[in-house]
C-alpha positions as CSV (number, residue, x, y, z in Angstrom):
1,X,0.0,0.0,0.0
2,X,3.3,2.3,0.1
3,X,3.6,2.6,-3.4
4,X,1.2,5.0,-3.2
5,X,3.5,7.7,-1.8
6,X,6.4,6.8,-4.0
7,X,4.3,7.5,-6.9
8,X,3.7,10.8,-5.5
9,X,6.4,12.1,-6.1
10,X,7.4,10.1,-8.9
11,X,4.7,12.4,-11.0
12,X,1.5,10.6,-10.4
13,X,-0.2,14.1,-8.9
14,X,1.1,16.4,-11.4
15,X,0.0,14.0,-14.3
16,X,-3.4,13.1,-12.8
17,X,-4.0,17.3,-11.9
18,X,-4.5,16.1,-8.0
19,X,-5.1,18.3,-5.5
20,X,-3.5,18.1,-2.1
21,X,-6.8,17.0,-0.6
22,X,-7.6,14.6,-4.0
23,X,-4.3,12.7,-2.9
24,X,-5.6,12.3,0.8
25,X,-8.8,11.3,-0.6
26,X,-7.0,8.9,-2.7
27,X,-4.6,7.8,0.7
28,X,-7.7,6.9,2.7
29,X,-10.5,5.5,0.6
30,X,-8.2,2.2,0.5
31,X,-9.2,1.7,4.1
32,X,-12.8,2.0,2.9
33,X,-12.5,-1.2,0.8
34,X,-10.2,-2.7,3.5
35,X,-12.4,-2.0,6.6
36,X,-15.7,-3.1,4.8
37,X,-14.0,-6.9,3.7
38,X,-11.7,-7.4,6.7
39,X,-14.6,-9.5,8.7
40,X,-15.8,-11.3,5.7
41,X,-12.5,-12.2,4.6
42,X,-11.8,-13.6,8.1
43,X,-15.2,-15.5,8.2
44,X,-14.5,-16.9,4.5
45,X,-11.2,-18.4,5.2
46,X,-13.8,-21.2,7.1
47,X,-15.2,-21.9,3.7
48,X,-12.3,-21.7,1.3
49,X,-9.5,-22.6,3.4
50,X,-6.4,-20.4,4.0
51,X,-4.6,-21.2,0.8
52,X,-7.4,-20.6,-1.4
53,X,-7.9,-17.3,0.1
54,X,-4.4,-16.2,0.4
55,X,-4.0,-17.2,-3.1
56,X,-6.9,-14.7,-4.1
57,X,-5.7,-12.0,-2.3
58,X,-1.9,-11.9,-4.1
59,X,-3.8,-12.7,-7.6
60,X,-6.5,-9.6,-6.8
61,X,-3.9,-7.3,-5.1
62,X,-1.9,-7.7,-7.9
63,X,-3.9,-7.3,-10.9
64,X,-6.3,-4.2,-9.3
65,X,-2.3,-2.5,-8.2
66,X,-1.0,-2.9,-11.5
67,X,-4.2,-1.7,-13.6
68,X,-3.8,1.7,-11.7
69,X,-0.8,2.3,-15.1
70,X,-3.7,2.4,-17.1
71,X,-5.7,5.4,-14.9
72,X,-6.6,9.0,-16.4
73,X,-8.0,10.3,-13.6
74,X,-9.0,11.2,-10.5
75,X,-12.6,9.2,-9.9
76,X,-10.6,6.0,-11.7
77,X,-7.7,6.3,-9.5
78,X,-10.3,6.1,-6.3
79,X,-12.4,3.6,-7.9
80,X,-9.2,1.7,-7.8
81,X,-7.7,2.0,-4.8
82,X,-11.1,1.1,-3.3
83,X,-10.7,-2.4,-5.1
84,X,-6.8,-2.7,-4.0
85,X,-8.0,-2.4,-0.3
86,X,-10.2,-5.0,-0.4
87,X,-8.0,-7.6,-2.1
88,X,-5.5,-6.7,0.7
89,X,-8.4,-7.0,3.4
90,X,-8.4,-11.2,1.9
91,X,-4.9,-11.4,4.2
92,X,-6.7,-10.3,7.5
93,X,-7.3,-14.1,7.9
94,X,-4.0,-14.9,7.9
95,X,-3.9,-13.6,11.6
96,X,-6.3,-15.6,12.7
97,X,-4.6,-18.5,10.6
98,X,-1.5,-17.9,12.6
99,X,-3.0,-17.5,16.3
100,X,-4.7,-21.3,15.7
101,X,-1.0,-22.6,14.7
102,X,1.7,-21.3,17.6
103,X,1.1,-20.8,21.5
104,X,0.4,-17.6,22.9
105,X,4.1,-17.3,24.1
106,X,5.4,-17.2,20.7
107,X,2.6,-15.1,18.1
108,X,3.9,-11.8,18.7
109,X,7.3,-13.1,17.4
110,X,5.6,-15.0,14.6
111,X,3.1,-11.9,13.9
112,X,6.5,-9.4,13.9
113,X,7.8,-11.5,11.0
114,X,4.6,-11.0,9.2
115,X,4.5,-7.1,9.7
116,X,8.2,-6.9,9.5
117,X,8.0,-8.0,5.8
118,X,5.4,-4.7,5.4
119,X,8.4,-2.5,6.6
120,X,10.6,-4.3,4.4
121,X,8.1,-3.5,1.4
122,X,8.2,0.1,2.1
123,X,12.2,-0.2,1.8
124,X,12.1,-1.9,-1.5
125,X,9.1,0.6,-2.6
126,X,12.3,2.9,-2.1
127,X,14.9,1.0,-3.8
128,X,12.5,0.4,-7.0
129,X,11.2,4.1,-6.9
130,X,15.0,5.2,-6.9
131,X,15.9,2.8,-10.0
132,X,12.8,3.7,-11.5
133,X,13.0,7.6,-11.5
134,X,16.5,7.4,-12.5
135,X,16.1,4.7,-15.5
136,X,12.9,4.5,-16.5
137,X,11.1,7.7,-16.6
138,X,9.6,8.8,-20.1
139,X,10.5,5.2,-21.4
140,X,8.3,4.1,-24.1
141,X,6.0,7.4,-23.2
142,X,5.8,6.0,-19.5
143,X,5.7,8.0,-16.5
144,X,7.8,7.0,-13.6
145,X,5.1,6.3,-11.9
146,X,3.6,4.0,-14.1
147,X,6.8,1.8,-14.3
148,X,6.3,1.9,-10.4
149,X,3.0,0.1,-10.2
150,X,3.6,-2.1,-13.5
151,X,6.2,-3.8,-11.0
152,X,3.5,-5.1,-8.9
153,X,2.6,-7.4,-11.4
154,X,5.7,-9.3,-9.9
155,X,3.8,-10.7,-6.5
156,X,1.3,-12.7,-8.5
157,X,3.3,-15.3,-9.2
158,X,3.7,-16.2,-5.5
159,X,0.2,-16.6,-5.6
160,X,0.7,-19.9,-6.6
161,X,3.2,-20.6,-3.4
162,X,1.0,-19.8,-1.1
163,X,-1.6,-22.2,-3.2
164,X,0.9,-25.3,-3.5
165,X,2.5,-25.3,0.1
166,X,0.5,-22.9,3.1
167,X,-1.8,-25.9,5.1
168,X,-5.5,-25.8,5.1
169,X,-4.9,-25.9,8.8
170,X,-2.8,-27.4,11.4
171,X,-4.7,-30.8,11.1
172,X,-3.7,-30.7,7.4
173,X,-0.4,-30.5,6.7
174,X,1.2,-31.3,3.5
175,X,4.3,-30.7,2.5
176,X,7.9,-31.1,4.2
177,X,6.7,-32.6,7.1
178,X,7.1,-36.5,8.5
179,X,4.3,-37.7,10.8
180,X,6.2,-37.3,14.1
181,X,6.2,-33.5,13.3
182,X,2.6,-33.3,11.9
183,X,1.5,-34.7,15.8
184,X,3.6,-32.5,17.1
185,X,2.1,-29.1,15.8
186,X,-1.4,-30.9,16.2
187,X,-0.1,-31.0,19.9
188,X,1.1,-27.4,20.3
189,X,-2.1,-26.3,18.5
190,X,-4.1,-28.0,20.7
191,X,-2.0,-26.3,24.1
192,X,-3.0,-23.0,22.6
193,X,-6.7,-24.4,23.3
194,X,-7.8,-24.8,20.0
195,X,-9.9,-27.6,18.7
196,X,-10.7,-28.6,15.2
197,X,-14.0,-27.0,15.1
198,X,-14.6,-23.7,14.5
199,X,-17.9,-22.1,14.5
200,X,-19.0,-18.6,14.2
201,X,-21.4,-17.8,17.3
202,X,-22.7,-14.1,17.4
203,X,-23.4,-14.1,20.7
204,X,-19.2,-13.8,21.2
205,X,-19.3,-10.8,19.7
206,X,-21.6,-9.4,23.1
207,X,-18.5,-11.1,24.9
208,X,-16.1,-9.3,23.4
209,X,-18.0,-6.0,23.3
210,X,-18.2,-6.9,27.1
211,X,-14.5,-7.1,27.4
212,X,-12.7,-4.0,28.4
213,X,-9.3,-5.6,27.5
214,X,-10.6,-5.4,23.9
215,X,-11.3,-2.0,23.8
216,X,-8.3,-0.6,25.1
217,X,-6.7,-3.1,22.3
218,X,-8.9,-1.9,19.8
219,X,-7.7,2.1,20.9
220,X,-4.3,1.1,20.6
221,X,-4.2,-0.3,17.9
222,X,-6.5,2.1,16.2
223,X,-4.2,4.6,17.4
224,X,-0.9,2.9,16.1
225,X,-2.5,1.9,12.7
226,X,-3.7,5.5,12.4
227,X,-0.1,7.5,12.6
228,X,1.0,4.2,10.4
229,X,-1.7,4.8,7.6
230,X,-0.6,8.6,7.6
231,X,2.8,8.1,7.9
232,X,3.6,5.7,5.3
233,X,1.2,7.6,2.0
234,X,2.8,10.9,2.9
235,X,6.5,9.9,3.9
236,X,8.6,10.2,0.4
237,X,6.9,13.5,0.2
238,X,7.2,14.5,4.1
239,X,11.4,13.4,3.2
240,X,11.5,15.6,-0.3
241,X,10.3,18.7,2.2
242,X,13.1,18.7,4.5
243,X,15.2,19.6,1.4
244,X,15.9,16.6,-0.8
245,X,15.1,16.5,-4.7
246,X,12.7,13.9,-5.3
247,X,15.4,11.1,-6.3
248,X,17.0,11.4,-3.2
249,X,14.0,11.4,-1.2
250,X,13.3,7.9,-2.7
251,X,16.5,6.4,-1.9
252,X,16.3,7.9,2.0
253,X,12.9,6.4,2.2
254,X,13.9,3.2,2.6
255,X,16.2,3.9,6.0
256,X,13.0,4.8,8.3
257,X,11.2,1.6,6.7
258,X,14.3,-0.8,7.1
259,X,15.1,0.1,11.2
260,X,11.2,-0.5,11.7
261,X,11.5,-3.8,10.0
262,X,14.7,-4.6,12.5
263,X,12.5,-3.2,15.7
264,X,9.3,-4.8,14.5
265,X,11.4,-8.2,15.2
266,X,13.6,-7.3,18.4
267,X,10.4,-5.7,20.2
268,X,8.6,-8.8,19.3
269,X,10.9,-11.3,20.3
270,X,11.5,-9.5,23.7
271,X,8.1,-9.2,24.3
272,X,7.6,-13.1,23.9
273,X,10.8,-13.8,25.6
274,X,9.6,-11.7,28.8
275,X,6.0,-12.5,28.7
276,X,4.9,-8.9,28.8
277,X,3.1,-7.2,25.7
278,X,1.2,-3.9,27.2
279,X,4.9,-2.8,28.6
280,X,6.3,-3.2,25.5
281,X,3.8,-1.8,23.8
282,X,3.7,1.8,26.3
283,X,7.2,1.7,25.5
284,X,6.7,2.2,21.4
285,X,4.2,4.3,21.9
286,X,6.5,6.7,23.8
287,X,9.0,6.1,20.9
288,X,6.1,7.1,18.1
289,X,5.8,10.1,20.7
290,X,9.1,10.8,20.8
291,X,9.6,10.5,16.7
292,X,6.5,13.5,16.4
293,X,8.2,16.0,18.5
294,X,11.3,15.8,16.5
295,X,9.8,16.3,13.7
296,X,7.4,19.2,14.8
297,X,10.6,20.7,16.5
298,X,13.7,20.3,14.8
299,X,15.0,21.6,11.5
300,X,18.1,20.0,10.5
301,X,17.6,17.5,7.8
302,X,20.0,15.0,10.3
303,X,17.3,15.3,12.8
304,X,13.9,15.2,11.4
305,X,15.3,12.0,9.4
306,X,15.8,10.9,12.8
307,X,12.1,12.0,13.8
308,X,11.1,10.0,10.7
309,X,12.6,6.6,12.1
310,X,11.9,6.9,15.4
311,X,8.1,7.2,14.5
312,X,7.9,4.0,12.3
313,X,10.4,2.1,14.9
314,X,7.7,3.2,17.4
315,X,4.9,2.3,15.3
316,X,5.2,-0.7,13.5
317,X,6.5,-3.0,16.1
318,X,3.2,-1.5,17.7
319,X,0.8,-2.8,15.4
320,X,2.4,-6.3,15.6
321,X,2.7,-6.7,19.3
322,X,-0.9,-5.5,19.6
323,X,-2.3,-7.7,17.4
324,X,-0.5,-10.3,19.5
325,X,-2.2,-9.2,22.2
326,X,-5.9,-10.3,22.0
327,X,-5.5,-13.9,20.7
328,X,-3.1,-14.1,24.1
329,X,-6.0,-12.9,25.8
330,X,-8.9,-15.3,24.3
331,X,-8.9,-18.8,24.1
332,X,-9.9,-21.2,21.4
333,X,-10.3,-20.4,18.0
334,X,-13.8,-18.5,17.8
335,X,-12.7,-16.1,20.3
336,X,-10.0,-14.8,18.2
337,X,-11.7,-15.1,14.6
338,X,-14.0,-12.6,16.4
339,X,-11.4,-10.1,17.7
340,X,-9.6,-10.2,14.1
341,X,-12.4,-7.3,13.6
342,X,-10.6,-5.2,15.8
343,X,-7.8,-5.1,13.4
344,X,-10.1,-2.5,11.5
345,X,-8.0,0.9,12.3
346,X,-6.1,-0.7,9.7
């Protein structure tokens, strides 16, 4: 979803005739389409198993990402982006796939990988950008920017990964695996209370509404995902303002991304390690904090770069240690398909 902001300044406003507020409006109606599919994509992966599903979402993501080339204008570019958010909204079941899988002590680790790779995104969003703007531009009558999103035609053909090798679930393994491991995982599947049914019951969702624990997870992370969602479709621009040209901007885009990918990891690890998930995740919030009012205060390129990584090194690791947190927090596996819901600040 960062490619968004590369292609900012890589021309896509200027060519398009966006407005400042056109490019927000752009920015945030993907959470439309994500928000209104995150739920049913979490109850479908019941019906269609997880490979189907995360199949689907690469294959969709993909195709709607790399059709924006084709776009003239703005109401195209919106229609768009409200289809690339809900292909993207298919992977929300993947953290439900994970909490039925590892014990409680280990998903924020496991979850940090996940996310991590999202940091790791942005950095190569950077890289490409860079290589883009500097060989690409104005070849064969292409934009930049265009060359930027045709790339995204790469990630459909790991579609067909996840389709061959990801298990339908943990009683159905497939591939790699010898019998005495298959029991194994069925066993530590089983210790993080989860049998083989699974069944949606409304009346959890009065439980969880019930659960005060919830809410403040559902603030937090709305909060987190929030300054995340702002950060990331503005930050090759909010770089080019402290100074840069707009080719250098790309290329210093991908340091904030790359320490958040290493901190998404390390603050997830430690928090499994220790056992302790709200400390951990005060303590990036006070980071994210810390990250703002350098860059509201300072003016020296050195340090609001520094204000830029200290805000997605805060941020990130947030989301993923907070997501952690409520499958910890409910047992079974109907109890967390529910709480998935609450990963809608996304």
């Amino acid at each position: 979803r960062s490619d968004l902001g590369n292609a900012r300044i890589a021309g896509l406003t200027e060519d398009l005739h966006l407005s400042n507020q056109q490019y927000s409006n752009v920015a945030s109606v993907f959470y439309a389409g994500y928000l209104a599919f995150q739920l049913p994509s979490t109850l479908l992966i019941r019906k269609i198993t997880a490979p189907v599903q995360f199949f689907l979402c690469a294959m969709l993501w993909g195709l709607f990402t790399t059709c924006t080339v084709a776009v003239k204008s703005y109401g195209s570019l919106i229609a768009l982006r409200i289809l690339v958010g809900a292909a993207e909204a298919l992977l929300q079941g993947g953290l439900y796939f994970v909490s039925i899988i590892y014990k409680p002590r280990e998903l924020g680790s496991r979850l940090a990988i996940i996310y991590s790779t999202s940091s790791l995104a942005g950095a190569c969003n950077g890289l490409i950008a860079l290589g883009v703007e500097e060989n690409l531009s104005g070849v064969n009558g292409w934009a930049a920017w265009q060359w930027l999103f045709l790339a995204r035609v790469i990630p459909m053909g790991f579609a067909f990964v996840d389709l061959i090798f990801v298990p339908a679930s943990p009683e159905k393994l497939r591939f790699f695996f010898n019998e005495e491991e298959k029991a194994l995982i069925l066993r530590r599947s089983r210790l993080a209370q989860n049998t083989s049914e699974i069944k949606f019951l409304p009346t959890l969702i009065l439980v969880l509404f019930k659960d005060p624990v919830f809410w403040l997870c559902v603030c937090v992370f709305s909060g987190m995902t929030f300054a995340s969602a702002a950060f990331t479709n503005f930050l090759p621009a909010i770089i080019k303002s402290f100074g840069w040209s707009s080719v250098t901007a790309q290329a210093m885009s991908v340091i904030p991304y790359a320490i958040s990918a290493v901190t998404t990891i390390f603050w997830a690890f430690l928090s499994d390690r220790i056992g302790q998930r709200l400390l951990i995740m005060m303590t990036n919030i006070l980071i994210a904090i810390i990250g703002f009012i350098l860059l509201l205060t300072v003016h020296s390129k050195g340090a609001l770069m520094v204000g830029a990584c200290f805000v997605l090194a805060g941020v990130q690791p947030g989301i993923a240690i907070t997501t952690a947190f409520i499958p910890n927090s409910l047992p079974g596996r109907t109890l967390p398909m529910h709480s998935s819901y609450s990963d809608s600040g996304r």
